[in-house]
Rosetta silent file (secondary structure, phi, psi, omega in degrees, C-alpha in Angstrom):
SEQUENCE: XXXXXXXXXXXXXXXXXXXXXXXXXXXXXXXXXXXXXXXXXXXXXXXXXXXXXXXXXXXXXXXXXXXXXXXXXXXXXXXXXXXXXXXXXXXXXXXXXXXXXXXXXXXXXXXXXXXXXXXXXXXXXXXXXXXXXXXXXXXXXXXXXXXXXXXXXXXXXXXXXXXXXXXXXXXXXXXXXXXXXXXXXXXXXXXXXXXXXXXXXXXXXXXXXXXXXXXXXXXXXXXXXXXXXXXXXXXXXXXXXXXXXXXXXXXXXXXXXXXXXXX
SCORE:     score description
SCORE:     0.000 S_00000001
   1 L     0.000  136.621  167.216 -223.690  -70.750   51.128 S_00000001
   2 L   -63.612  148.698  169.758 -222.091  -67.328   50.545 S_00000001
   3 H   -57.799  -38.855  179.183 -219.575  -67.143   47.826 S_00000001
   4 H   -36.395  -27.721 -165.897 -216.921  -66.566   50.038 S_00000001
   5 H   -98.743  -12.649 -165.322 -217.565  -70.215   51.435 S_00000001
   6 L  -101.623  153.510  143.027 -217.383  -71.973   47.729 S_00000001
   7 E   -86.692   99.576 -177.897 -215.084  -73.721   45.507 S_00000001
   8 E   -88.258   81.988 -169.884 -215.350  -72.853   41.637 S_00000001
   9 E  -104.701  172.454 -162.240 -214.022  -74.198   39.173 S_00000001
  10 E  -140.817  121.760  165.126 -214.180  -72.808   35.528 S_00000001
  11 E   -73.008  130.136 -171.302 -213.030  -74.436   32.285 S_00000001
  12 L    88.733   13.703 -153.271 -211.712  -72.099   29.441 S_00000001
  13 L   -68.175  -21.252 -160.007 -211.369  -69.644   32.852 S_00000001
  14 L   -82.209   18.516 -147.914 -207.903  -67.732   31.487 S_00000001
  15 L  -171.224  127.818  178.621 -209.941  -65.894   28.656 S_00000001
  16 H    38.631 -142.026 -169.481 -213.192  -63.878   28.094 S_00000001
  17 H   -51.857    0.411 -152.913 -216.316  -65.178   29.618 S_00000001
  18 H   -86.580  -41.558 -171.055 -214.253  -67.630   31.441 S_00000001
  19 H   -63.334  -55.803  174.709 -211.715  -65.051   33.198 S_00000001
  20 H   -44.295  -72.131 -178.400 -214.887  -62.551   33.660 S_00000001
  21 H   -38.062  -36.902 -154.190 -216.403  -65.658   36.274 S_00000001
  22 H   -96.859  -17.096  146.917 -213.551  -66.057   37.558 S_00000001
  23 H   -47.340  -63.497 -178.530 -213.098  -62.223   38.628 S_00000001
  24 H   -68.017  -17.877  142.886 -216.583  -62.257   40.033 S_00000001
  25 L   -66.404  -34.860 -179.371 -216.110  -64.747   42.095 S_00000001
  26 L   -76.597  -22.264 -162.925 -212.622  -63.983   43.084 S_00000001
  27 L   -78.858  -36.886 -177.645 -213.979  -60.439   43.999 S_00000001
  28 L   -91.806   20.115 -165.873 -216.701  -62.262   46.444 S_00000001
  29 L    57.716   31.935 -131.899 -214.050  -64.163   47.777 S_00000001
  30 L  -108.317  112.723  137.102 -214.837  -67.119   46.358 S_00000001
  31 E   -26.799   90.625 -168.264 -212.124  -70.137   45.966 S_00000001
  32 E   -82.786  153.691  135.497 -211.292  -69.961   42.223 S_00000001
  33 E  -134.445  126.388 -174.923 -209.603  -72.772   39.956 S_00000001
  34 E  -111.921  116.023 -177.996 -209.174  -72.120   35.895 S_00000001
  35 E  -110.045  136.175 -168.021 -208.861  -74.832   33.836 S_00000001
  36 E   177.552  153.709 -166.646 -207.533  -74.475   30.424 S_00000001
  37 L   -85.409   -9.830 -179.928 -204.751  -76.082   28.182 S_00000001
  38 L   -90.342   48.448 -164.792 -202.639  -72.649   28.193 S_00000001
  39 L    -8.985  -39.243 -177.583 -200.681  -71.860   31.564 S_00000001
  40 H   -72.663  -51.077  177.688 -199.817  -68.247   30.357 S_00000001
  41 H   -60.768  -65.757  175.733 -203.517  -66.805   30.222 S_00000001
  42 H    -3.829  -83.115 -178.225 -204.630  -68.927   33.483 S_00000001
  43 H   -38.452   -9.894 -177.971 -201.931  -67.109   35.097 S_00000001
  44 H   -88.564   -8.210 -161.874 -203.067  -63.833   34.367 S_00000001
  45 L   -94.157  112.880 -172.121 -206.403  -64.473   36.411 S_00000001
  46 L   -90.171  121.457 -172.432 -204.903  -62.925   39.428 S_00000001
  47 L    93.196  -20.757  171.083 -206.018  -64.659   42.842 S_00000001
  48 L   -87.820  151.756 -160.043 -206.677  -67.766   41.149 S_00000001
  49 L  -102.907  111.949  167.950 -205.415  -71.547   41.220 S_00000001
  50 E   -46.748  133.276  141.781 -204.184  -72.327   38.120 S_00000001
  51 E  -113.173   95.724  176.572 -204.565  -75.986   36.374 S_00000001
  52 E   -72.091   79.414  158.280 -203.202  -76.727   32.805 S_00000001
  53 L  -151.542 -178.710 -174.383 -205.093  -79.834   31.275 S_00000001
  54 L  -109.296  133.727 -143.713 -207.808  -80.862   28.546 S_00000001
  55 L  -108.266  -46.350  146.517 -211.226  -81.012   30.674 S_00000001
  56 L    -7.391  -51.398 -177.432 -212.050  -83.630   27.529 S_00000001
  57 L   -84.979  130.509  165.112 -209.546  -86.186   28.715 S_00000001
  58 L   -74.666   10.301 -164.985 -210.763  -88.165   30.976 S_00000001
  59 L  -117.852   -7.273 -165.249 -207.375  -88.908   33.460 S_00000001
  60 H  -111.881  -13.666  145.320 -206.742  -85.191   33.212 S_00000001
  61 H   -83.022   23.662  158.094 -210.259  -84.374   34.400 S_00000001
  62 H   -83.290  -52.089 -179.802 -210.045  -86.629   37.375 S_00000001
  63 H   -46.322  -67.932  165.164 -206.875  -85.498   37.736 S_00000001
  64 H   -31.172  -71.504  162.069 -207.941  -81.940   37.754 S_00000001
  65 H    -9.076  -73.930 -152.688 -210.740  -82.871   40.331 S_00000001
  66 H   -70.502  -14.314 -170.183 -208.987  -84.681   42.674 S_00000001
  67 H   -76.891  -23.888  179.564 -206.358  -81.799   42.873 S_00000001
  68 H   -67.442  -73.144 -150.414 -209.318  -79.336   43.738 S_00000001
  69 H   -75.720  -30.119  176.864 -210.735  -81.322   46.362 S_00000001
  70 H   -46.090  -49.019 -172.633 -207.273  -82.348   47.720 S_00000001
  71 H   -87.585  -23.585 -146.686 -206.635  -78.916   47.932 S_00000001
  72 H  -133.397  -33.294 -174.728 -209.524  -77.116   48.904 S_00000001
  73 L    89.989  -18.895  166.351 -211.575  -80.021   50.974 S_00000001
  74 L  -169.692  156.146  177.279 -214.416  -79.582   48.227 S_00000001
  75 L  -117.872  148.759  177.639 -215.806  -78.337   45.020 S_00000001
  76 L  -122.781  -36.628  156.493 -219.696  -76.603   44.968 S_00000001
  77 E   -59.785   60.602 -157.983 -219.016  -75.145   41.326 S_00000001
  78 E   -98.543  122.366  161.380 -218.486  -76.467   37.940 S_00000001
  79 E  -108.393  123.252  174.729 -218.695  -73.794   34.897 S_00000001
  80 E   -86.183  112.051 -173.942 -218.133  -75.656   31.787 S_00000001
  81 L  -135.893   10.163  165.168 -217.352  -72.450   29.623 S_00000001
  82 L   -84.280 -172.855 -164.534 -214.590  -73.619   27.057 S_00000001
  83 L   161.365  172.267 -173.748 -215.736  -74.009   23.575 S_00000001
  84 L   140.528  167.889  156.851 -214.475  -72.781   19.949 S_00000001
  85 L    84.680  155.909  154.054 -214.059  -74.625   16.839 S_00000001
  86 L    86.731   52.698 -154.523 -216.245  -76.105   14.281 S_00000001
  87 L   -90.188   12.837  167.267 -216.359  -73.157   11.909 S_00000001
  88 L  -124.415 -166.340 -177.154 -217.906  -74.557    8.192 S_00000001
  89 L   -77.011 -172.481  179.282 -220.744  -75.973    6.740 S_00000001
  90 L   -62.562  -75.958 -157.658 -221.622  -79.640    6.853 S_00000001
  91 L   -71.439  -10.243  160.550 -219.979  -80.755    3.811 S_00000001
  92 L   -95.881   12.354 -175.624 -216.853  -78.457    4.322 S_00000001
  93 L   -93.260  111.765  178.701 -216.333  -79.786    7.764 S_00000001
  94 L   -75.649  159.911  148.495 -213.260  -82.885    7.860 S_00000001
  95 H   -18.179  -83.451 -178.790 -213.261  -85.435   10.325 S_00000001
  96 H   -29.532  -50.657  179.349 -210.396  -83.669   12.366 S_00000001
  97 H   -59.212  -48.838 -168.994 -212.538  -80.459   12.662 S_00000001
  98 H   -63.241  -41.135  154.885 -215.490  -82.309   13.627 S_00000001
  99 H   -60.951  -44.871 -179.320 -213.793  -84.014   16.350 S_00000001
 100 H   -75.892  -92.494 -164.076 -212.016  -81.008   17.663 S_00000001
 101 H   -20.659  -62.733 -179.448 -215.670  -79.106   17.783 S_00000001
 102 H   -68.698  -13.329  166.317 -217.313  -81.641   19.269 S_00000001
 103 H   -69.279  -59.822  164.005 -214.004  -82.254   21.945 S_00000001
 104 H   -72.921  -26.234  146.213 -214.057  -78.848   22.723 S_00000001
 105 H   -98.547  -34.233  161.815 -217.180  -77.907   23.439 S_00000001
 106 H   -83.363  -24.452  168.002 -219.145  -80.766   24.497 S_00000001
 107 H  -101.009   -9.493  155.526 -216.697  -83.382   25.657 S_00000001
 108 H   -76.775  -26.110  170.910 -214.798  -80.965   27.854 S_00000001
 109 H   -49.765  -65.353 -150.222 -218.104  -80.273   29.366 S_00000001
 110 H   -81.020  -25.608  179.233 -219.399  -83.537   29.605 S_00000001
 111 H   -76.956  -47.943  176.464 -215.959  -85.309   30.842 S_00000001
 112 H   -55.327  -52.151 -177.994 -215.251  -82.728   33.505 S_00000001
 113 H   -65.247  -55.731 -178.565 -218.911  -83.179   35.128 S_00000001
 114 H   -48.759  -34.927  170.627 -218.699  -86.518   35.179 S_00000001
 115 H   -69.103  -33.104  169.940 -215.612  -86.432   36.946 S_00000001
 116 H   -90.321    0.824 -162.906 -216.758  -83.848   39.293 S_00000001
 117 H   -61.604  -41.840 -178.059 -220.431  -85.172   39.763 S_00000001
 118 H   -48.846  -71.881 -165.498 -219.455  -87.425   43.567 S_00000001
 119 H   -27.433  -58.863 -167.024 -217.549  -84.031   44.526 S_00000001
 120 H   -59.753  -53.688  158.007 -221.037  -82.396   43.757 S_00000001
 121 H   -25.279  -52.470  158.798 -223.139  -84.256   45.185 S_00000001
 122 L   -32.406 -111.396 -163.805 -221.145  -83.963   48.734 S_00000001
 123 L   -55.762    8.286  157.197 -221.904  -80.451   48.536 S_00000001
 124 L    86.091   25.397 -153.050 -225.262  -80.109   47.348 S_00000001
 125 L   -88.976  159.914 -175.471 -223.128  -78.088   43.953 S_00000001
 126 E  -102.346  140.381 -178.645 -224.277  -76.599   40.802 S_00000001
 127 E  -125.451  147.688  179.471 -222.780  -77.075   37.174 S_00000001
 128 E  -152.066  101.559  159.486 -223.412  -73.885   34.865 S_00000001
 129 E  -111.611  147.316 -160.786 -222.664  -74.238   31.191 S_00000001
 130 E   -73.409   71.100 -175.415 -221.733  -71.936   28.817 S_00000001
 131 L   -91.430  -95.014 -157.373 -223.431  -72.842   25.614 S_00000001
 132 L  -167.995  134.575  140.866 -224.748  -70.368   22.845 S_00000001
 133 H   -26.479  -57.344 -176.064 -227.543  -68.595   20.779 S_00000001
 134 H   -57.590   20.847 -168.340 -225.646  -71.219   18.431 S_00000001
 135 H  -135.015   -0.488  175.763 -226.988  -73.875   20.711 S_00000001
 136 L  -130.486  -20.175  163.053 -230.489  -72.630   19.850 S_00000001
 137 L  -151.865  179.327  175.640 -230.697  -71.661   16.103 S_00000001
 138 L  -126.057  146.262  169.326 -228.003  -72.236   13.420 S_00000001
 139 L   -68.216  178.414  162.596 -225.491  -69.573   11.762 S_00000001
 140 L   -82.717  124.149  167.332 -224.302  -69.664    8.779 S_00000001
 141 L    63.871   47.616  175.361 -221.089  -72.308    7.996 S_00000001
 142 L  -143.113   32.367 -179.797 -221.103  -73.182   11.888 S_00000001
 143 H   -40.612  -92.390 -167.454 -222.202  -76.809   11.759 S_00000001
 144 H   -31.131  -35.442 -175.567 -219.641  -78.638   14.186 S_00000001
 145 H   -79.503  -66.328  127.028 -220.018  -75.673   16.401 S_00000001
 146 H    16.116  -67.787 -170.139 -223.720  -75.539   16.090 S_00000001
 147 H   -50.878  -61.760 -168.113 -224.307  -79.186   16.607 S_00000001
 148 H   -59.007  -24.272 -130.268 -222.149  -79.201   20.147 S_00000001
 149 L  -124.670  -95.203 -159.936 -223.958  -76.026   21.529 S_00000001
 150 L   -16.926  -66.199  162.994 -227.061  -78.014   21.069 S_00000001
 151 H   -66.103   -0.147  174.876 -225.920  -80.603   22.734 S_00000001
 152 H   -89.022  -13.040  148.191 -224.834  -79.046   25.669 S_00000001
 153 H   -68.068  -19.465  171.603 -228.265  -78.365   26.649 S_00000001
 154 H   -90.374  -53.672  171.924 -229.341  -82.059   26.356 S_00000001
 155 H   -46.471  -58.289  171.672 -226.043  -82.370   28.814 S_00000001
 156 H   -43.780  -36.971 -157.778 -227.842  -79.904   31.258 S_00000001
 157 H   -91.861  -30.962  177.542 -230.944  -81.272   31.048 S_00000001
 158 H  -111.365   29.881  151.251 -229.798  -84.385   32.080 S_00000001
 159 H   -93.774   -0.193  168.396 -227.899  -83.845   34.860 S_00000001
 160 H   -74.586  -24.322 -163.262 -230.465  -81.923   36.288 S_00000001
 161 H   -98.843   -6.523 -174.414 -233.303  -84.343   35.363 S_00000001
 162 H  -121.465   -0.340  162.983 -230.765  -87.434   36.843 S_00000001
 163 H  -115.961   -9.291 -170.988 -228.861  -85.430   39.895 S_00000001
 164 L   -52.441  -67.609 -178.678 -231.369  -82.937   41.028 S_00000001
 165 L   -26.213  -30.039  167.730 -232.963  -85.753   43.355 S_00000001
 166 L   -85.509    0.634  159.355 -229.030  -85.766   44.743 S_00000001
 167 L    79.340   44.568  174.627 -229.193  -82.144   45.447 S_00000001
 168 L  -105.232  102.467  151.220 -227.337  -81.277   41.973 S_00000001
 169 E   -92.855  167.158 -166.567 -228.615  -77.994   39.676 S_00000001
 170 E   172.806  122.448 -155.263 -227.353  -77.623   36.295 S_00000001
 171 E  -155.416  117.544 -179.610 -228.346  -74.810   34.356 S_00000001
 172 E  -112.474  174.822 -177.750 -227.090  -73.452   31.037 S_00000001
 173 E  -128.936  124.197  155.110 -226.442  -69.773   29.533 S_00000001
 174 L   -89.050   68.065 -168.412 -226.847  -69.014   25.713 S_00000001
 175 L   -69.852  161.389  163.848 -225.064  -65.555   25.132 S_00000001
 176 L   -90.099 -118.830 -165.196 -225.159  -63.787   21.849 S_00000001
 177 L  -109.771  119.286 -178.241 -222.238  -61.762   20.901 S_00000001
 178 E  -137.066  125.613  178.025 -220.348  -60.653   23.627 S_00000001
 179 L   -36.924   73.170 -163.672 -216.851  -58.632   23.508 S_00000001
 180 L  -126.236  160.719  149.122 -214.303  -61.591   24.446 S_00000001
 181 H    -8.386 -119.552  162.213 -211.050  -62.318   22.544 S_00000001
 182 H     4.466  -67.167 -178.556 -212.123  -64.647   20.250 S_00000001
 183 H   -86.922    6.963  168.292 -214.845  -62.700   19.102 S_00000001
 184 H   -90.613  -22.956  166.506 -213.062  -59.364   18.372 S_00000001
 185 H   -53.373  -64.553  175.701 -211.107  -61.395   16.059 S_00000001
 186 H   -27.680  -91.383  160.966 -213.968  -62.835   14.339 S_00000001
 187 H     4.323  -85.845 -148.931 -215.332  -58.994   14.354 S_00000001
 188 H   -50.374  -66.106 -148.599 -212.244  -57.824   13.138 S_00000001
 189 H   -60.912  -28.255  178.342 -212.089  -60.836    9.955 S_00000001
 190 H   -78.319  -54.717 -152.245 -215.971  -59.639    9.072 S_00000001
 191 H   -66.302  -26.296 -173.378 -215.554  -56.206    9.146 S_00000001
 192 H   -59.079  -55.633 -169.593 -212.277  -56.574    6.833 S_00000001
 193 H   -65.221  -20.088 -175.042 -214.552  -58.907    4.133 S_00000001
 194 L  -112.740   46.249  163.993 -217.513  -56.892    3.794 S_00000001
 195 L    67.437    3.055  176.387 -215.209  -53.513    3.446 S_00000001
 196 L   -62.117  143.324  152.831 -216.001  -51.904    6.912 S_00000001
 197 L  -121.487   27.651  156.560 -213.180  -49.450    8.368 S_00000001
 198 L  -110.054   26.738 -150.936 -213.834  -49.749   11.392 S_00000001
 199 H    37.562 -134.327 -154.200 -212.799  -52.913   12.438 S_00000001
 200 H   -84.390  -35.674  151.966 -213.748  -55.124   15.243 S_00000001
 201 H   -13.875  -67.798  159.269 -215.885  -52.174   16.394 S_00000001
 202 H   -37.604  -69.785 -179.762 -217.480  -51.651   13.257 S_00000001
 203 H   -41.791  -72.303  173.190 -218.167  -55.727   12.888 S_00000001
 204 H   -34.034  -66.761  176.682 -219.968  -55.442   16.540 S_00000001
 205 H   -24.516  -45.364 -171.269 -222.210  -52.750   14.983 S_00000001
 206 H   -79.553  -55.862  173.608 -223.224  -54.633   12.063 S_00000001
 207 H   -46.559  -42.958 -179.338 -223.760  -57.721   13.743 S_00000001
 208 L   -92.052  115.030  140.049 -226.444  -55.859   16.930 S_00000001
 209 L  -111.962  -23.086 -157.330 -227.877  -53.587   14.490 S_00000001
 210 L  -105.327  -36.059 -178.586 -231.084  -55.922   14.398 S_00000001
 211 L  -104.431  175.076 -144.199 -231.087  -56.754   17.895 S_00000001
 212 L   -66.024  -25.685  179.378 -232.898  -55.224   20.247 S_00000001
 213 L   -92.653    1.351 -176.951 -230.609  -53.468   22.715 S_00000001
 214 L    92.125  -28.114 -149.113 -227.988  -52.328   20.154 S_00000001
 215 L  -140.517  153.856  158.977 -224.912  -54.105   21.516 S_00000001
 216 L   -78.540 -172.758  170.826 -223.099  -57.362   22.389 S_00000001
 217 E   -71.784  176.817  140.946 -222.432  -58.139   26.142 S_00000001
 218 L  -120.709  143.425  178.157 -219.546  -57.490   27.938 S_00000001
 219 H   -15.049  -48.890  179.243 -217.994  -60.272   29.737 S_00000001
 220 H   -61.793  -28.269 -160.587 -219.088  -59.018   33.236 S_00000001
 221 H   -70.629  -39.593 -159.000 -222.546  -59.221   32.105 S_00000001
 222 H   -95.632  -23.391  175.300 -222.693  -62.734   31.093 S_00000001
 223 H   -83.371  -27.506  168.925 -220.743  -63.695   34.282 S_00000001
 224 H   -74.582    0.397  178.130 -223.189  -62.186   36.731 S_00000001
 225 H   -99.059  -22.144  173.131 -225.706  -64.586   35.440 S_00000001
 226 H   -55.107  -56.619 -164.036 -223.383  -67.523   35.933 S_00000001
 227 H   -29.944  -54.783  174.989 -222.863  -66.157   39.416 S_00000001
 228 H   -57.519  -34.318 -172.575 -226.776  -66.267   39.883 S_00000001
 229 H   -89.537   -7.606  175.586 -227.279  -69.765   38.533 S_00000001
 230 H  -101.591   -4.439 -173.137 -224.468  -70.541   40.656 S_00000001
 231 L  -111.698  179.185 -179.546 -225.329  -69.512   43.799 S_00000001
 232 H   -82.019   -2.433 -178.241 -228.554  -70.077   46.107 S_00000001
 233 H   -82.077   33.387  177.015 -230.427  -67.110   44.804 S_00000001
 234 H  -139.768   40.313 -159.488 -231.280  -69.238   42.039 S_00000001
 235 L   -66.100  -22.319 -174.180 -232.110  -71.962   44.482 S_00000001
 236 L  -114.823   31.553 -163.535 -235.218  -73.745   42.920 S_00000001
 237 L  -124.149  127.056  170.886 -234.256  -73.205   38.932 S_00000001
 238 L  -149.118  128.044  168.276 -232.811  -76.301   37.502 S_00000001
 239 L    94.564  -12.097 -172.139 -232.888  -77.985   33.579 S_00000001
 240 L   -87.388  170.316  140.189 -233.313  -74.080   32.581 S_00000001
 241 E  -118.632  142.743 -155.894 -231.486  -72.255   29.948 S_00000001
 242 E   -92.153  116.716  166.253 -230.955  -68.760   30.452 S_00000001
 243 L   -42.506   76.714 -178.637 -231.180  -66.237   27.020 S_00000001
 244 L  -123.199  103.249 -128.222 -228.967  -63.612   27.375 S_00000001
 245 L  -124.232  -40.249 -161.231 -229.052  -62.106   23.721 S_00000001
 246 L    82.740   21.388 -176.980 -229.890  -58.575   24.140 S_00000001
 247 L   100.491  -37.523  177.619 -232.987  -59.440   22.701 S_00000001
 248 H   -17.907  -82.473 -179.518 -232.374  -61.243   19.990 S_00000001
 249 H   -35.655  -13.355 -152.528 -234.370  -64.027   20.103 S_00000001
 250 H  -110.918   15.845 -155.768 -237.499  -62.278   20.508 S_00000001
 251 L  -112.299  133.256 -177.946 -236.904  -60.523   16.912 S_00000001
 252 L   -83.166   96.846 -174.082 -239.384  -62.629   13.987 S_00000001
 253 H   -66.423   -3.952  177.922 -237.125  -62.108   11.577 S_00000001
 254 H   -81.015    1.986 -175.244 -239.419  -62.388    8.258 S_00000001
 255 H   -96.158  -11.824  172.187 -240.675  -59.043    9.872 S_00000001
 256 H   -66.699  -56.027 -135.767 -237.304  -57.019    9.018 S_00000001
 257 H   -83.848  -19.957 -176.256 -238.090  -56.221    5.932 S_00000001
 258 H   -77.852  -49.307 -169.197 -241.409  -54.640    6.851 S_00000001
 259 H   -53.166  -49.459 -175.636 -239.169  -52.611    9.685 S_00000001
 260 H   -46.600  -47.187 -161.836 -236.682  -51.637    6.892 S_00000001
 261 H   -75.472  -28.402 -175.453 -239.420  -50.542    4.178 S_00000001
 262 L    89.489   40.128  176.318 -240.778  -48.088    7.418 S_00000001
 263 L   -90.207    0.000    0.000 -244.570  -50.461    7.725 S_00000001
């Protein structure tokens, strides 16, 4: 199927990578729907069908569903891309936080597919979630957050290894640092503590300095590989996760200091 022909829907869609999908799709004519707990950003995704609820709860992602298919006749698209939360170490992380991490990134994921999984099936549809670099090594003080981004790759792999036979892909993306909201703040809060003046600019700097291409993403970037994992030119790739780092990963890090000293 052409995009033009699809139904998409994206969790987290009024903001950063979520809004970026939901442009490139709306641009290819694509049915859009953005799911998210805020009305006012949704609404800014221009061309798109708006939904307010938490993709977590399970009555408000049926609900959410059935309003898609109701509306639209089908869904072929799920990107589970919301996410956030779980920002200390183990032993400074309360209960509350720990819930809220794991709620927001992994049980909005995991409640929304289930609830869309029939719909997918029908159409032969793809789920593409957003996890993390943090879903593949750990940060510093980013347990809860950490933990879920792990697990959202054991959620890929097994709706791919228990829907493929039902003509179901599911595929995730681990970006590195990429210019969204969220993460110019972040930017912004490092660059203040270790004395930088240039703000969230600066913060970006410090942070790629190591990896290989120099830079974070930009939004668009990370959204043309959802497109691809969402579409048929990525017709036999299922169960994978996708890098997209800028390199990172590929850097041994016990090897900076040899870079630094000029070996």
């Amino acid at each position: 199927m052409e995009a033009s022909e699809k139904v998409v829907a994206i969790t987290g869609g009024g903001t950063g990578i979520g809004a970026a999908v939901a442009r490139r799709y709306l641009s290819e004519g694509a049915q859009v729907v953005v799911l998210g707990r805020r009305r006012e950003p949704l609404e800014k995704v221009a061309g798109a069908h708006a939904i307010v609820c938490d993709a977590s709860v399970r009555e408000d992602a049926e609900n959410a569903v059935a309003e898609i298919v109701g509306r639209y006749g089908r869904l072929d698209v799920v990107v589970a891309n919301a996410g956030g939360h779980g920002f200390h170490s183990v032993a400074d992380t309360g209960d509350d936080e720990w819930e809220l991490a794991l709620r927001s990134n992994l049980s909005s994921a995991f409640v929304l597919c289930r609830a869309a999984l029939p719909s997918l099936v029908e159409t032969g549809g793809q789920v593409v979630v957003v996890s993390s670099l943090a879903g593949l090594f750990a940060g510093p003080n980013v347990a809860g957050y950490t933990v879920a981004k792990h697990a959202l790759i054991g959620l890929t792999r097994s709706i791919a290894r228990d829907f493929g036979p039902r003509g179901v892909r599911a595929n995730a993306v681990c970006p590195g640092w990429v210019r969204t909201p969220m993460a110019d703040a972040e930017m912004a809060e490092f660059a203040a503590a270790a004395g930088f003046t240039g703000g969230h600019d600066e913060g970006y700097r410090r942070v790629t300095e190591e990896v290989p291409l120099r830079r974070p993403a930009e939004p668009e970037e990370i959204a043309a590989i959802v497109r691809f994992l969402g579409s048929a030119e990525s017709s036999y790739i299922t169960g994978a996760v996708l890098v997209a780092d800028g390199g990172a990963h590929a850097v041994d890090l016990p090897t900076l200091a040899f870079e630094r000293a000029g070996m």
